[in-house]
N, C-alpha and C positions, 0 to 999 in steps of 0.2 A: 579388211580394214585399211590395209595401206592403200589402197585405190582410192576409197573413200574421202579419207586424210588429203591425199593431193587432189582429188577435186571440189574438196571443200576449201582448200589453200590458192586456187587458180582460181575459185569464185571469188572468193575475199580481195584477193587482188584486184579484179574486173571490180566488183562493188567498190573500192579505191578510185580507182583509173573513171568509174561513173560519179565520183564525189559524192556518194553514199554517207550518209553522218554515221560512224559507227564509235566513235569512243562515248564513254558517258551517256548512249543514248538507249535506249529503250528498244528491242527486236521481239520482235513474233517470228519463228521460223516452225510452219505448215507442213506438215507431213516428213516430218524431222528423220523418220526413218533411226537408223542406231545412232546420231545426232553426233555425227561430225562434223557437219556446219554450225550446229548451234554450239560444238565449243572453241571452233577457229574463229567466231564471233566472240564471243568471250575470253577468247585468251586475249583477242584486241582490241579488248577493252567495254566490250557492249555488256551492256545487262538482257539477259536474252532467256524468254518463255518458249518453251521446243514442246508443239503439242503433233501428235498426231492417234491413228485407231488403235494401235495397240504398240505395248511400251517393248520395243523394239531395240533397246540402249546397247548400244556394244563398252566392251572392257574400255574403262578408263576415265570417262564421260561423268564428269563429278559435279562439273560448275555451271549445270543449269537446272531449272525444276521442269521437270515436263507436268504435261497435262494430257490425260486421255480427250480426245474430242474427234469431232468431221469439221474439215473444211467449209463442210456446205453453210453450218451453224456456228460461228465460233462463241463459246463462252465467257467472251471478253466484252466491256464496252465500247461505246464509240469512242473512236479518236484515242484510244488507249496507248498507241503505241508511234516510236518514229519513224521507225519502216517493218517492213513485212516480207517476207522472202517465202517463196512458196517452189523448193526443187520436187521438177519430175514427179509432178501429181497428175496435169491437168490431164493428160491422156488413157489417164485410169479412173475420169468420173465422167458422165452420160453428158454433165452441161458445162465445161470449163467456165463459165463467165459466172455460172453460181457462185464458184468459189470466189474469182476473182473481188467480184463485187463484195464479197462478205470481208478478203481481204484489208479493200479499200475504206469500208468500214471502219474497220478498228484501227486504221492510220489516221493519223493525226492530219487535217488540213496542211496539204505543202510536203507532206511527208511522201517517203516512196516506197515503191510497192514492186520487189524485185521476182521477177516470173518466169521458170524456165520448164523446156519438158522436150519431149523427143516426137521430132516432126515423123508424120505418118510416110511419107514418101521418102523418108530419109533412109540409107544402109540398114539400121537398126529401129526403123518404122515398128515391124513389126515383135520387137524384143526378141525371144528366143526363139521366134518365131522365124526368125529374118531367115535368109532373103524373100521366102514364098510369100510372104505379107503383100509383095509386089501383084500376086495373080487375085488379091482382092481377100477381104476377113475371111468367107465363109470357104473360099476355095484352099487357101494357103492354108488356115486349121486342117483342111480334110488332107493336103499333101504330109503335114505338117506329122497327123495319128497315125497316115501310112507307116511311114518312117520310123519313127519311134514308139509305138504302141500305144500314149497316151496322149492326152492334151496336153498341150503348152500349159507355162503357168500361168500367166496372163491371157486370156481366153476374151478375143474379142467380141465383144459386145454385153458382156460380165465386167473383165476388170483391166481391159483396153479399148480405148477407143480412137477413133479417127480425128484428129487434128493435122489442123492446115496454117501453116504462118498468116498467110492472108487473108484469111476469113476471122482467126484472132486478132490480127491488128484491125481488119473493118469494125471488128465488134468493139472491140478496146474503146477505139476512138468513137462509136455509138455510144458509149454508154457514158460522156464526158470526160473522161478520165484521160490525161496528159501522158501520152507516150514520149518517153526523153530518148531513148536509146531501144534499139534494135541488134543484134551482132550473136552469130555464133559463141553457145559459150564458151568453149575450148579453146575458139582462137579467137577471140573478140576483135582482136590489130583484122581481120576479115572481114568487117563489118558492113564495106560496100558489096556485100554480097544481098546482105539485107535487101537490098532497093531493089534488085533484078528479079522479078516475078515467074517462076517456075524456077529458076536454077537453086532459088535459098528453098526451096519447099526438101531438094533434094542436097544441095550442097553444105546447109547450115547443121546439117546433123541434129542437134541438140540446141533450141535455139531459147537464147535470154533477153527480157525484154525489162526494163526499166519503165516502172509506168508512175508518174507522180498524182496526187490528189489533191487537184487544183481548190484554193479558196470558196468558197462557196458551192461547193459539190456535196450533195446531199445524195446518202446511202438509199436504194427502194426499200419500200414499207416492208419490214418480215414478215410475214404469216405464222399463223398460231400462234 
């Protein structure tokens, strides 16, 4: 919990430092996990919906209502909310821009959409998997059950997958949506790391993206 605590205190901050509206304003926080982000939003002020697959709450966690759901479909209307924050999912569903998009959605026109997840190439690319993640998914699992008798718990191509900074930002900006800010999120003041193409894939660790939802951007059709 206390790791938690401080990296939900060091995003708060960054979401600050990005001019993030958070007093009096309206949050969705996406795969909330024991929702220690959703209540360092709330203690500063936001009114804040913490949904994710299963109710995961750790001790203490009083002043938000969760909601069971998936990313992929969120149970909210459009434009429901003033921003949307979504930690350390994308690299655990098969199409991150699904989520994204669904995100985007339920922000409000103008509103933003705070995005963070841990780069495939990075130290901890591969979770508890790391460093062997590096000899590639199918090879480093098989160094990985040597070693320790079992599979990882994050099992790539189940409930890891490969993500790229620069293939998310190409698609970002495909898909209209206004990327504001780019920057490690640990150390965000490193931000011009962002712009140099190979070294952020590997240097940004853990990378957070600020994406806004420009006026007139309209959500793709959902199915079913």
């Amino acid at each position: 919990m206390p790791f938690y605590r401080a990296v939900a205190e060091a995003t708060l901050e960054h979401a600050r430092r990005c001019r993030l509206p958070i007093e009096g304003c309206r949050w969705l926080d996406v795969g909330a996990g024991i929702g220690a982000m959703a209540e360092a939003l709330a203690g500063a002020g936001a009114t804040v919906v913490a949904l994710d697959v299963e109710d995961g709450w750790g001790p203490g966690v009083t002043r938000t209502p969760f909601v069971m759901g998936r990313g992929e479909r969120l149970p909210f209307r459009d434009g429901a909310f003033d921003a949307v924050l979504c930690s350390n999912v994308l690299e655990h569903v098969p199409d991150p821009m699904t989520i994204v998009l669904e995100l985007a959605r339920t922000c409000r026109p103008g509103g933003a959409i705070y995005v963070s997840w841990t780069n495939w190439l990075s130290p901890w690319g591969g979770h508890e998997m790391s460093p062997f993640h590096y000899l590639g998914p199918r090879a480093g699992t098989r160094v990985y059950r040597a070693l320790h008798g079992r599979e990882p718990a994050n099992l790539p191509g189940r409930t890891l997958f490969v993500v790229h900074v620069g293939e998310t930002l190409r698609r970002l900006r495909a898909s209209g949506l206004k990327v504001r800010q780019v920057a490690p999120r640990y150390w965000p003041s490193l931000g011009f790391v962002a712009r140099v193409p190979g070294l952020r894939e590997i240097a940004m660790w853990n990378c957070a993206v600020v994406v806004q939802r420009p006026a007139g951007w309209e959500p793709p059709q959902r199915s079913g």
